[in-house]
N, C-alpha and C positions, 0 to 999 in steps of 0.2 A: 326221542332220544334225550338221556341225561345230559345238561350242559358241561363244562369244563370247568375242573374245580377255581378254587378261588387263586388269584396271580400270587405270581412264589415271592412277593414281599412279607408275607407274614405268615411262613408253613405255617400248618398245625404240627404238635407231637403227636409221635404216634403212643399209647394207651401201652403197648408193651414191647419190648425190642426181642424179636428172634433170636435164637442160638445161633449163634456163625454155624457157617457150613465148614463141613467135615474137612480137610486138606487133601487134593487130589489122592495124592502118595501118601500114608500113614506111615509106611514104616521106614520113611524118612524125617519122620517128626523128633525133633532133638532132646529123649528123652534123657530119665536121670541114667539110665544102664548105659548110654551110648557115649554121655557126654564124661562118664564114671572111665569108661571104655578107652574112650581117646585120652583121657587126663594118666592112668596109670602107664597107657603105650607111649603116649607123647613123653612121659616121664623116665620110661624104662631107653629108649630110643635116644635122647638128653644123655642121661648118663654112660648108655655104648660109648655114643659118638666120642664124650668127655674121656672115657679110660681106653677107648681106639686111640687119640689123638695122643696121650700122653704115652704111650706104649710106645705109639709111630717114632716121637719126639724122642722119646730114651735109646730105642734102638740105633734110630740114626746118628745120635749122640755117640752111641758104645761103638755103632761101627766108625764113627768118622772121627774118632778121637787117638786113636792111634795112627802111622804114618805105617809103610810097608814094612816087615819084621825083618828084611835082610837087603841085603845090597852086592852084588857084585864090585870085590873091589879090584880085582885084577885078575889077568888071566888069559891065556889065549887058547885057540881053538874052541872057543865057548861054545858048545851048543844047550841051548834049552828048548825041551817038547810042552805043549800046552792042547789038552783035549777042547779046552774050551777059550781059549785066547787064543789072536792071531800076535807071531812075535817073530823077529827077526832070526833068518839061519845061521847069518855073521854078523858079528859090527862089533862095538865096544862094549864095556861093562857100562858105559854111560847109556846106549841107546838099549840096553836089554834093562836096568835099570826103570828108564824111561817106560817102558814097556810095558814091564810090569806093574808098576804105578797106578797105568792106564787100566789095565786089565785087571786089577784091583779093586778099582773107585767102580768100574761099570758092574763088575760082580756084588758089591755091597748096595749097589742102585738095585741092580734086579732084584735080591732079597727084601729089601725093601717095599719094591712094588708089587713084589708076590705076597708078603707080610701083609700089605694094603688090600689088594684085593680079596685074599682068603677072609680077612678079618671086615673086610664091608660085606661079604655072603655070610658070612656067620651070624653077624650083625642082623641082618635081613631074616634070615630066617629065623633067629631068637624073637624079632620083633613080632614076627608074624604069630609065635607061641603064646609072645606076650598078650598079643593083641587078645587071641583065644581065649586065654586063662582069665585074661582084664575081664573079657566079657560075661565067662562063665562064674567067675569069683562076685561080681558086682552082682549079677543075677542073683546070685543065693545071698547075697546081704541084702538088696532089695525084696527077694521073695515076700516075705512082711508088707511092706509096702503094697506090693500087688492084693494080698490077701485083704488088706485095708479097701483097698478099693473098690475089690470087689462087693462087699460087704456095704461099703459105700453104696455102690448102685442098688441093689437089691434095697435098699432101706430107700432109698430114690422113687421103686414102687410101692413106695408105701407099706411095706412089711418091716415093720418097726421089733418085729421077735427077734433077728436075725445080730448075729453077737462075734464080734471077733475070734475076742478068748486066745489070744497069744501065747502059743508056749515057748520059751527060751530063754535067754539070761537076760537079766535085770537091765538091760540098756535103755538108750531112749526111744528106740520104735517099741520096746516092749511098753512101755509108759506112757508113748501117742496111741498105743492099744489098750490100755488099758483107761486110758482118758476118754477116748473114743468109746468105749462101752459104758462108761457114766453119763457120758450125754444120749446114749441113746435107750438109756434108761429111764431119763429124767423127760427125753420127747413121747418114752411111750407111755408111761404114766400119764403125761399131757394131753398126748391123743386120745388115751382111754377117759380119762376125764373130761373132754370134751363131748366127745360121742355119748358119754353116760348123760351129759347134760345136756346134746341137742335130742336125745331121746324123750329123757324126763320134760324138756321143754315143750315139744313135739305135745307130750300126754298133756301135760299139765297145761297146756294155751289153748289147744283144738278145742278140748272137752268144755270147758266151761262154755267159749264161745257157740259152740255148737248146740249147748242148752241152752243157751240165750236165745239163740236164733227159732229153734223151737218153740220155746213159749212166746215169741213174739210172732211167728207163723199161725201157732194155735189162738191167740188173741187177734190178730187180723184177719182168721177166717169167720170171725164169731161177727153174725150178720145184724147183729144188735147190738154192737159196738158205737157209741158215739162217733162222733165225727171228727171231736179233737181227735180223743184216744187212740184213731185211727192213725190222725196224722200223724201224732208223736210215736207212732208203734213204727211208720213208715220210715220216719227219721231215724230211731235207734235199731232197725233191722237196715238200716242203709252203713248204718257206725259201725255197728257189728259185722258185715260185710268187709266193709274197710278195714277195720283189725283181722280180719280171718286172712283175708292178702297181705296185709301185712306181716301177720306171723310165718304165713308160707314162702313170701320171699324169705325173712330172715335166718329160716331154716332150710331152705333152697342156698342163697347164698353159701352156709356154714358150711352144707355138705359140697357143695360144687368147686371148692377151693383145692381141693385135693384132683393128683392125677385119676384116670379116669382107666383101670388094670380091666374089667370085662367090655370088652370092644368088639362090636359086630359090624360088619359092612351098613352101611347105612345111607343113602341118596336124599345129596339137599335138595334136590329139586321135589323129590315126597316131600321131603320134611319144612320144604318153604311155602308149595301147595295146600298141605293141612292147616299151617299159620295163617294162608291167607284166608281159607272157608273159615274156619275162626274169629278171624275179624272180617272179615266181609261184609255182616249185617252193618256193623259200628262203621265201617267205610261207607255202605249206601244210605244209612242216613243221613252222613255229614257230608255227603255228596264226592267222595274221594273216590275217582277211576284207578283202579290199582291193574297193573298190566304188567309186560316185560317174560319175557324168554325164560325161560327154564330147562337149561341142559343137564344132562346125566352128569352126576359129581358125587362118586361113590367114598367115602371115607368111612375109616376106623372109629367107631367111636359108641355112645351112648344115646340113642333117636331120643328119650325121652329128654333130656337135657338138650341137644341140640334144637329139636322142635322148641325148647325153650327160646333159644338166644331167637328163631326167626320171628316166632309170635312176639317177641319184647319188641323187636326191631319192625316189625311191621303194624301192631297197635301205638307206637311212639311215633310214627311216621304217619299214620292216620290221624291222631289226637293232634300231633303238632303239627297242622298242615291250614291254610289259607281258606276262608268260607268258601270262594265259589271258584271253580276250575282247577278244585287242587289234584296232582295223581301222586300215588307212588308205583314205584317201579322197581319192579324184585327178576332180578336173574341170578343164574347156577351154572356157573362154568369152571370148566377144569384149564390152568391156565400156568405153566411153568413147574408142572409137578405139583401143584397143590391146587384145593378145590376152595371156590370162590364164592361168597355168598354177596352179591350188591345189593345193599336196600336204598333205594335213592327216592327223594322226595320236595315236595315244594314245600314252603312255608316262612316265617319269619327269617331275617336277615341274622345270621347267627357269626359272630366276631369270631376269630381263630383263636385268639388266645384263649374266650370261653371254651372252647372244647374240653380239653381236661377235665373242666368241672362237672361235665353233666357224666362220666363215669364215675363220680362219688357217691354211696350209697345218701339217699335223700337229699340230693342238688340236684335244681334243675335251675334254668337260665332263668337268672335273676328271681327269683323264688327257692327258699329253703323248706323241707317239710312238709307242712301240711298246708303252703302258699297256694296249692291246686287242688282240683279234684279228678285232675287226670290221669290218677295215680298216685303208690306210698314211693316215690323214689326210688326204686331199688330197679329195676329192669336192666338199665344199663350197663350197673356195678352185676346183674348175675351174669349178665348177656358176657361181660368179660371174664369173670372168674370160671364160666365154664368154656370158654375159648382155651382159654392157658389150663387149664386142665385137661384139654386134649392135644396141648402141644400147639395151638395156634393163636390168634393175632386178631384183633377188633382195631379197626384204625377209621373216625370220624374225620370226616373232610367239610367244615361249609362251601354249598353248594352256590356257584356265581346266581346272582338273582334270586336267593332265598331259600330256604333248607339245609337239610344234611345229604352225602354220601358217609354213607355207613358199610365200610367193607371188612367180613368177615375171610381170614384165609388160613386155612387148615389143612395137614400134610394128609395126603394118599397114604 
């Protein structure tokens, strides 16, 4: 079993950070329509309350600014009827007076509080119109926006044709549209000129190297060749090797930077299996027991690139492993929703803060370039550019007592 990585006084980085997860509830995420939503409601509901209260204030004003319009001043056998006040059968002009007063102030309270309440339901349900109208109004001024976005993702997968093309009045979302369609002008020309060039580069690097290697095949079969001439053919057909790996990482690299749109079911545990008969012969010569579990871990993706990142990761784990008693150790599990590629291995004491650097295309610990012949540099830098092009994560750990854990984690 692999040891426990190095003590957490000096993590390593990891090589590239995840996308946050999704938020449980999305359509409680405080977008621009909602927060548009409550600011016109908040705003409309502000203003009610304000021309409620000042209404409330006048009225009560208007009824409580006059005193009762009449007065009994004298008189006898008074009688006064009231449907809606209680008031005396007999008494004086003072206690019918009194009375009335009373029966007065309480009648301009109740209009009042009828005034209040009718006017906080009204209130309520204008708000509740407002709320709607807030929502649907902010919608159709936002619509733009959404269509941006849209458009946005589709160019996300790489379909750089795809063009806003805003029609409407001259405002500023028509101008972030129409801005937005000059850069995506200017990335596709880019891409297309890249592609034109890792094409031509493709032609133009293979071929020559490839009639190099030819005539120096056909000059080392030739059994009348001197013995220098031999060697030196051995030499520059070993150079010419080296450049042909090289030109295929660097155009493996170019292409594998990009998201990865024809996706087929695909099992690391195949795809880490074929890696290791691959290397295998190179493991049993340098004496490396390669071992380890291999469970079912089916992902979206592209086998031949992926077969990439394990073969990088498990001839780098070979090459850089201890003369005698080294192993490595490759498992495939599926493990919190995502599938898991472990490549763990013995070998040199590898410092944390180094890590980063050996994901640089041609850096390797403590040697730059052509400092080895273990390789042209580039494994790790493709092993990571086709991680993140299928949406997943290469994270190097030094191993306590010498080596790497190399974990590959990529979504189902």
């Amino acid at each position: 079993m692999a040891a426990t990585p190095a003590p957490p006084t000096a993590p390593p980085k990891p090589t590239w950070a995840p996308k946050s997860a999704e938020p449980p509830f999305p359509w409680l995420r405080p977008t621009i329509r909602i927060r548009l939503t409550l600011l016109y409601g908040g705003m409309f509901m502000i203003a009610g309350i304000l021309l409620l209260s000042i209404i409330y204030l006048l009225a009560a004003q208007a009824l409580h600014a006059g005193s009762t319009p009449f007065k009994i001043v004298d008189g006898q056998n008074i009688v006064v009827s009231s449907g809606s006040c209680q008031l005396p059968e007999r008494g004086t002009p003072g206690a019918f007076n009194d009375a009335i007063s009373a029966c007065m102030a309480a009648q301009r309270q109740h209009a009042l509080d009828n005034l209040l309440s009718r006017s906080l339901l009204a209130l309520v349900g204008l708000s509740v119109i407002a709320f709607a109208f807030g929502y649907a109004m902010a919608g159709r001024v936002l619509s733009p926006l959404g269509r941006i976005t849209r458009t946005a993702r589709r160019v996300a997968g790489t379909d750089l044709s795809r063009r806003i093309e805003l029609d409407g009045p001259d405002d500023e979302l028509k101008e972030l549209s129409d801005t937005f369609d000059e850069m995506l002008d200017r990335l596709e020309r880019a891409f297309t000129a890249q592609q034109r060039f890792v094409a031509n580069a493709s032609h133009e690097l293979r071929t020559p190297l490839a009639i190099n290697r030819t005539l120096l095949e056909v000059h080392l079969s030739d059994p009348g060749a001197p013995v220098e001439l031999q060697q030196l053919g051995k030499t520059l057909l070993a150079t010419n090797e080296r450049s042909e790996q090289l030109v295929e990482g660097l155009l493996l690299l170019a292409r594998s930077d990009n998201e990865i749109i024809d996706r087929k079911p695909v099992d690391l545990a195949e795809v880490a299996s074929r890696a290791i008969d691959q290397a295998r012969a190179e493991a049993d010569a340098k004496g490396v027991e390669v071992r380890g579990e291999r469970g079912l871990a089916v992902v979206q993706g592209n086998g031949v690139l992926l077969e990439r990142i394990a073969l990088n990761l498990v001839q780098n784990a070979v090459r850089y492993n201890i003369p005698e008693g080294g192993w490595v150790e490759v498992v495939t599990e599926l493990k919190d929703g995502h599938a898991t590629l472990l490549v763990t291995n013995t070998g040199p004491v590898v410092p944390a803060y180094e890590i980063d650097n050996i994901f640089e295309p041609f850096r390797r610990l403590r040697t730059e370039r052509t400092g080895s012949d273990k390789g042209v540099g580039l494994g790790l830098s493709i092993a990571r550019s086709v991680a993140r092009a299928h949406g997943g994560r290469i994270i190097a750990e030094p191993r306590e007592g010498g080596g790497l854990v190399m974990r590959v984690t990529l979504p189902v």
